[in-house]
C-alpha positions in Angstrom: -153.5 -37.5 -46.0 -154.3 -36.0 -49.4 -152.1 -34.6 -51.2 -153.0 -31.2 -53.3 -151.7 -31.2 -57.0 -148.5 -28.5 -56.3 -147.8 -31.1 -53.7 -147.6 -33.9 -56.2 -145.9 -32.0 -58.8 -143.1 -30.2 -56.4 -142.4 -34.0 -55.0 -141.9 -34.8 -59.0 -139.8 -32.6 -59.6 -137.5 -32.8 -56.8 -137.2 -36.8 -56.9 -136.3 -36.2 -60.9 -133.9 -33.5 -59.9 -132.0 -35.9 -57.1 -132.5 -39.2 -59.6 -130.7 -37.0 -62.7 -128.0 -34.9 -60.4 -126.5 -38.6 -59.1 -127.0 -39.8 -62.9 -125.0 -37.5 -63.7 -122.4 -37.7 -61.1 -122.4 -41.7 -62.0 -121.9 -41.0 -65.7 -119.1 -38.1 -65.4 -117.5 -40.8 -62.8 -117.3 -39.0 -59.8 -119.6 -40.9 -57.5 -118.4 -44.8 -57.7 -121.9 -45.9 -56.4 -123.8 -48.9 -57.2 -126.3 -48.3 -60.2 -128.5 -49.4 -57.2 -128.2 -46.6 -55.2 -128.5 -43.9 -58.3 -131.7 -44.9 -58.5 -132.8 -44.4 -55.3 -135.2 -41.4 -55.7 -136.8 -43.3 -58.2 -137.4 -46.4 -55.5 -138.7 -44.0 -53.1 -141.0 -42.0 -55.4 -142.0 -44.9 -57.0 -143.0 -46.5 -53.7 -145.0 -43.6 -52.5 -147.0 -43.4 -55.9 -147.6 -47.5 -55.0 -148.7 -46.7 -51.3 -151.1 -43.9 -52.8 -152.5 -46.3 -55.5 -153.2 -49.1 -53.2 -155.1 -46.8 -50.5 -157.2 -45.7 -53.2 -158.0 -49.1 -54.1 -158.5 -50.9 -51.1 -160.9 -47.7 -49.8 -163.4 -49.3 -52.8 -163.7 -52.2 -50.3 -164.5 -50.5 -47.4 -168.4 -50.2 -46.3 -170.5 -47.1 -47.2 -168.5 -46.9 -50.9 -170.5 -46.6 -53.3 -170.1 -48.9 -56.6 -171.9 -46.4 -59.1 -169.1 -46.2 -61.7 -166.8 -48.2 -59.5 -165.8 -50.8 -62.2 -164.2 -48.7 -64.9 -162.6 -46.6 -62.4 -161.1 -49.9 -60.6 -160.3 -51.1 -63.7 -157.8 -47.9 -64.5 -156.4 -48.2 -61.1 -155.8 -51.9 -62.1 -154.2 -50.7 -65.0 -151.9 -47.8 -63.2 -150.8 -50.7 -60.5 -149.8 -52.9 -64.0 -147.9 -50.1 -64.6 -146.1 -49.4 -61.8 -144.8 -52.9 -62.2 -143.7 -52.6 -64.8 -141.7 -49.8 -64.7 -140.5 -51.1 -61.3 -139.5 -54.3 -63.4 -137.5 -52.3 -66.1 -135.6 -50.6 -63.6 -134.5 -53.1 -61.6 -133.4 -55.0 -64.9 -131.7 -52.2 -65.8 -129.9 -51.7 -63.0 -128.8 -55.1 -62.8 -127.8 -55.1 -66.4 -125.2 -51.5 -65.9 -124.2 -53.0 -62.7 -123.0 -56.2 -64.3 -125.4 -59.0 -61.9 -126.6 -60.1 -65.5 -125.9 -61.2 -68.6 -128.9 -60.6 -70.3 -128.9 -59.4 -73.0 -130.4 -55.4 -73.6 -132.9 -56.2 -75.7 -134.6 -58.2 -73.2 -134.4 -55.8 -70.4 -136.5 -53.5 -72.3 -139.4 -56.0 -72.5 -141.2 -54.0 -69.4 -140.7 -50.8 -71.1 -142.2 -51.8 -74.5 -145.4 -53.6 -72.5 -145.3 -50.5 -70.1 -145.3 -48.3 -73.7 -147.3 -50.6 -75.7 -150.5 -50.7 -72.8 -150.1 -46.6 -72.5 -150.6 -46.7 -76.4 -153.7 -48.7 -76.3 -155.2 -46.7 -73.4 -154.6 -43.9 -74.8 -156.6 -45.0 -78.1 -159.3 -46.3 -75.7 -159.8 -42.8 -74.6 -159.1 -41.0 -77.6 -162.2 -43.1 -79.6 -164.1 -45.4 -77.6 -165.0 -43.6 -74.2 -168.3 -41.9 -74.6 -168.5 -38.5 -74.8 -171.6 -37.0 -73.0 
């Protein structure tokens, strides 16, 4: 199943919606719900968005594919999986830092985010001045 961009984009904007109408529930103190659960639309997107990306890349390994600019476009998908994970990592640190499991301390839970920030930054400057323009 492929999904069409208004697809993507409507399924965007309603996870946000859910993930910021129980953030805002938890913050005002009217749901008592574990920080777990608040971020549930952001599990459940985030999970589809990991299913997608690993369809993708294991239909590169299937017979017929061909490999003609396979490598750079395996190697961004690479990259998108890295940061998936990372994300994935900062919010489950984050969530167990505002729901008390940890003691860490702040600075390290946003290690994932500054990686995750630091790698789009790079990226970014790979595409603004070293990708060929034909």
């Amino acid at each position: 199943m492929r999904m069409s961009l208004a697809q993507r984009v409507l399924l965007t904007w309603l996870f946000t919606l859910l993930f910021l109408i129980m953030l805002v529930l938890k913050l005002d103190e009217k749901a008592p719900w574990n920080w777990f659960l608040i971020f549930i639309p952001v599990w459940i997107f985030d999970t589809i968005l990991l299913v997608m990306l690993i369809v993708k890349m294991v239909g590169r390994c299937k017979s017929g594919f061909d490999p003609r600019n396979g490598s750079q476009n395996m190697k961004k998908k690479v990259w998108y999986l890295i940061a998936m994970l990372l994300k994935l990592a900062f919010c489950l640190a984050l969530c167990a830092k505002l729901q008390r499991f940890t003691t860490m301390k702040l600075a390290y839970v946003f290690i994932p985010l500054w990686a995750l920030l630091i790698g789009g930054m790079v990226e970014l400057g790979y595409n603004i001045f070293y990708v060929r323009r034909d």
